[in-house]
C-alpha positions in Angstrom: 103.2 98.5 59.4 105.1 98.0 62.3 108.7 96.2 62.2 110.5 94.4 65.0 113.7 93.2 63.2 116.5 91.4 65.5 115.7 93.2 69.0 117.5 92.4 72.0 116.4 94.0 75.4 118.2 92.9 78.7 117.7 94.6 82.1 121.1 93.2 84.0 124.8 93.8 83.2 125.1 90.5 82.4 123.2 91.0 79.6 120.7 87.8 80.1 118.2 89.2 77.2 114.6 89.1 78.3 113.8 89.3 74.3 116.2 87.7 71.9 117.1 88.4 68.4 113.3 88.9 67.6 111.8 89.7 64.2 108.0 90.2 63.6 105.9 92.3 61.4 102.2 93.8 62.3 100.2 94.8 60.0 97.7 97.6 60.2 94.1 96.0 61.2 95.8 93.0 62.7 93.8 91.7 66.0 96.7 89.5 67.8 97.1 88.2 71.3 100.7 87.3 72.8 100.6 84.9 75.4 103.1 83.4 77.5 104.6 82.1 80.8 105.2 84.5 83.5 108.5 86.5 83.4 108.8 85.3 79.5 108.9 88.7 78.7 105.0 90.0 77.7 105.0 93.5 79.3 108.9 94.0 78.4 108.0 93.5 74.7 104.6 95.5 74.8 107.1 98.5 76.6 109.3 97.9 73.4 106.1 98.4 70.9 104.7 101.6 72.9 108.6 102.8 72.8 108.1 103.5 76.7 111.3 101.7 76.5 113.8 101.0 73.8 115.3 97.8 73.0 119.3 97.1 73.5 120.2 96.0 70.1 117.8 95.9 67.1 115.0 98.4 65.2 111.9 99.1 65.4 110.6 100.6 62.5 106.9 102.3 61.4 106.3 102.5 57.8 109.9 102.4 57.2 110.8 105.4 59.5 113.3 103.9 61.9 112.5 104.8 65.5 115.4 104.1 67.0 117.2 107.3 66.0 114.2 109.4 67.0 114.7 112.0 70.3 112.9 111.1 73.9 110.9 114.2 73.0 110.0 113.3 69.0 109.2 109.6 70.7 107.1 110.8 73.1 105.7 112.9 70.5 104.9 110.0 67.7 103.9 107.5 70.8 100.8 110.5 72.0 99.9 110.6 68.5 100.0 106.6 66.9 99.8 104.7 70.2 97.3 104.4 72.7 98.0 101.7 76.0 95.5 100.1 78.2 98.2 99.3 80.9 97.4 96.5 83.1 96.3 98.7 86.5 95.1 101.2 84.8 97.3 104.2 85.6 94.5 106.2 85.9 95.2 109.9 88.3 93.6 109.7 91.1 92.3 113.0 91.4 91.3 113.8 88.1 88.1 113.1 87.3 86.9 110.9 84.4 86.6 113.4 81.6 90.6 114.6 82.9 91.8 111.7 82.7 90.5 110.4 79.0 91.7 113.7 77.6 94.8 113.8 79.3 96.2 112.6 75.7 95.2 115.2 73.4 96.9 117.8 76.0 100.0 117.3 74.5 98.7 117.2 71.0 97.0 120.4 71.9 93.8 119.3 70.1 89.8 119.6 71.0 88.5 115.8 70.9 84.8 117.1 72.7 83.5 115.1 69.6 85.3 112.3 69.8 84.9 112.2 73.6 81.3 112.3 73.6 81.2 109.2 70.7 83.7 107.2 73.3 82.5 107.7 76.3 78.6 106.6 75.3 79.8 103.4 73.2 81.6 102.5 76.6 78.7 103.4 78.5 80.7 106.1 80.9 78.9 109.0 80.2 77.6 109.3 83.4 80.5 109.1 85.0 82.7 111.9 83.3 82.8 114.6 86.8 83.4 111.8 89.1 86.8 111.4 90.3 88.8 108.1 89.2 89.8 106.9 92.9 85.6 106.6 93.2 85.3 104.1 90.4 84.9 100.3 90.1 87.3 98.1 88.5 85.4 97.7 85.4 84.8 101.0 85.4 88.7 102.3 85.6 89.0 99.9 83.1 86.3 101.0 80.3 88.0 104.6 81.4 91.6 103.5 80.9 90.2 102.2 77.1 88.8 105.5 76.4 92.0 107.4 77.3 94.3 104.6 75.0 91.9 105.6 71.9 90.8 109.3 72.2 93.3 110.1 69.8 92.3 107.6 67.3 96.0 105.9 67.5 96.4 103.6 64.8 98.2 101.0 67.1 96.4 100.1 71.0 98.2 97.5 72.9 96.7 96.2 76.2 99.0 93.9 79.2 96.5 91.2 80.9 93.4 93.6 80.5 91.2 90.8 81.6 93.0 90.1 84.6 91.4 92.1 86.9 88.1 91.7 85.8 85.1 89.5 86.4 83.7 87.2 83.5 81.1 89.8 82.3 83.4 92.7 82.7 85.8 91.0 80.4 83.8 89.9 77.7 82.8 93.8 77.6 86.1 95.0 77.1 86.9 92.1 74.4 84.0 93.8 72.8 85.7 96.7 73.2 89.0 95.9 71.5 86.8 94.1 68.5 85.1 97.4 68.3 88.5 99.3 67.6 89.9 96.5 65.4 87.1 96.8 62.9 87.8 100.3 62.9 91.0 99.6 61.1 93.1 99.8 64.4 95.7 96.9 65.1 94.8 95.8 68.8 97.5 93.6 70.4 96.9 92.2 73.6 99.2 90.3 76.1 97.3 87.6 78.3 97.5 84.3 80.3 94.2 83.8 79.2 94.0 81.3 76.7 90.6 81.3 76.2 90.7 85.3 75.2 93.5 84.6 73.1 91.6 82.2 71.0 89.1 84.8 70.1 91.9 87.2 68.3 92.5 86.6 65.1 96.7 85.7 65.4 98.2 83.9 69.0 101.7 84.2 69.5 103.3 82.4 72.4 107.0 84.5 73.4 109.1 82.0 74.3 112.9 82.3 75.5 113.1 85.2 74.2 111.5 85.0 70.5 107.9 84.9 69.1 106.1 81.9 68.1 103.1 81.8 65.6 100.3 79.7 66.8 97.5 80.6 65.0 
């Protein structure tokens, strides 16, 4: 379970908090979609649940071990292991090729995922692609290769920022395939979209508003 209880997170000196006093609780399984107005605060709280950046004020808690007091090193340690992140341009290197870049995760965990890979990578139908280099891909295809890197390591949490927003209708309805796929897996997906549409097909909408989380559905 993870615990959001009465986080702050401001990014000026005059303290004008992008997320205030917020308090929610996700359960493990949970399939949930934040949505919201631009500049609401989506990506600032989806930074704060992949602990790529820490609130002001607040904890954030995982099965009662507090995250906040944790090192950078023992955070980016437990974020490599439990939390995989589908960021919203990908972030894919360049250079690397396909394979390279989905197993640029277990590096760090210094673990052999050829099995895993393999079961990925033909569920996504990328396969084929696995020597080419990532500059040479399609936009759908970056995209079913930035999914394959968030989940190589089986994390038990995958959060995703607008990953329908660069895609065509039959590309998206792919990847929202995609995430169900990993959801019934036991994984909680949460997703943060302007799409209402998509947001209607998860389980749980919230709508972050001034600064706090409100349940819609």
């Amino acid at each position: 379970m993870y615990n959001l209880n009465n986080v702050y997170k401001s990014y000026d000196k005059e303290k004008t908090f992008v997320i205030h006093n917020l308090s929610v609780s996700f359960n493990q399984g949970d399939f949930i979609a934040i949505i919201g107005k631009s500049g609401s605060g989506k990506t600032t709280l989806l930074n704060i649940l992949s602990t790529i950046d820490l609130p002001d004020r607040g904890l954030y808690v995982f099965n009662d071990q507090n995250l906040n007091k944790m090192s950078l090193n023992d955070l980016a340690l437990f974020r490599n292991k439990h939390i995989g992140v589908v960021f919203q341009e990908y972030n894919l290197i360049p250079e690397y090729t396909v394979r390279q870049n989905i197993l640029l995760p277990t590096v760090f965990l210094k673990m052999k995922q050829t099995n895993t890979l393999d079961e990925i990578v033909e569920k996504l139908g990328i396969a084929h692609l696995l020597d080419k280099k990532a500059k040479l891909l399609s936009g759908g295809e970056q995209q079913r290769v930035a999914v394959a890197r968030a989940i190589i390591n089986k994390p038990s949490l995958v959060l995703a920022d607008e990953p329908t927003g660069n895609l065509d209708p039959e590309n998206a309805e792919q990847l929202y395939e995609m995430l169900k796929d990993i959801n019934h897996t036991g994984t909680t997906v949460i997703i943060v979209t302007h799409n209402m549409a998509m947001a209607e097909r998860f389980n749980t909408i919230y709508d972050l508003k001034s600064g706090q989380l409100h349940k819609l559905k």
